[in-house]
C-alpha positions, -999 to +999 in steps of 0.1 A: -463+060-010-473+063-050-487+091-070-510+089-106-522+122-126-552+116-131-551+140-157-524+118-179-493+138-170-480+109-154-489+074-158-484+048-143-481+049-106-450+068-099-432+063-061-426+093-042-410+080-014-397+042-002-397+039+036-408+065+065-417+063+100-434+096+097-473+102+098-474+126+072-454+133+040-450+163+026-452+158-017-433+185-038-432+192-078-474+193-081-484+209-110-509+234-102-548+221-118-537+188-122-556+154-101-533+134-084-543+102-066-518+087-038-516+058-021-496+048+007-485+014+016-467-004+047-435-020+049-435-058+066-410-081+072-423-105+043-425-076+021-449-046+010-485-047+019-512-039-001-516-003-012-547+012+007-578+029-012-569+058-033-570+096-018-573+128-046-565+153-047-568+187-068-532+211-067-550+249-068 
């Protein structure tokens, strides 16, 4: 899984977390009113996969 601000805090895609056999992920260290967009991607035996299509969202 990789994180962006989309608000230019961070840039580029940072990684949050490697490898997980979980179906959700909890991300800490959001900065409260800043976009984020993550992506997550799978783990194959020939590699990484393609990321999949964006989710945002908006730390309140």
């Amino acid at each position: 899984m990789r994180k962006v601000s989309v608000n230019s805090i961070e840039n580029p895609w940072i990684a949050i977390t490697t490898t997980t056999t979980q179906t959700t992920y909890e991300v800490t260290g959001l900065e409260p009113g800043v976009e984020y967009e993550f992506q997550g991607a799978g783990v194959i035996s020939e590699g990484i996969t393609e990321y999949c299509q964006s989710v945002t969202l908006i730390v309140i």
